[in-house]
C-alpha positions, 0 to 999 in steps of 0.5 A: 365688356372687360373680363377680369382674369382673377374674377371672371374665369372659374373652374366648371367644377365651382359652377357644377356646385355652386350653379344657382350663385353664378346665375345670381352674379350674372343678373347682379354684374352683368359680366359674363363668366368664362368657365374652364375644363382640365385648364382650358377655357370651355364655355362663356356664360352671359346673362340672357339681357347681355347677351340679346344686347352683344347680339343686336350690336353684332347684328348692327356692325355686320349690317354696318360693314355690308353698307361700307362694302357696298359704298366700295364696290359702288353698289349705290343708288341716287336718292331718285333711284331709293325713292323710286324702288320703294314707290314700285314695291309699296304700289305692289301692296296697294 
């Protein structure tokens, strides 16, 4: 997700006037707008798909980097042990 400066970052006031193409232009290119106010960025405009997408793979990496921590602190378990705390979990539904 590469934003282009010259592209991809618009006054508010250009999207209070023209919201309708801005909406069409993040279905079409599937890059998110920053809008800016006084100057200063604001606000981020992403298409709904986008957006679902950057947010699974956030979820991924976070669940990612919990596992690497874990590995560090040694909070690991043999494949007997897994295999044994699911056996006792899926007995609880039998």
């Amino acid at each position: 997700m590469d934003i282009s400066i010259s592209k991809d970052i618009e006054p508010l006031s250009a999207f209070r006037k023209k919201s309708a193409d801005f909406i069409k232009r993040l279905k079409k290119e599937k890059q998110p707008i920053i809008l800016t106010q006084h100057g200063k960025s604001a606000a981020v405009l992403m298409d709904v798909a986008e957006y679902e997408r950057f947010s699974k793979k956030l979820d991924l990496l976070e669940d990612l980097l919990e596992a690497k921590q874990q590995v560090q602190r040694g909070e690991t378990s043999t494949m007997e042990e897994a295999e044994d705390r699911i056996n006792k979990h899926l007995s609880k539904w039998k």
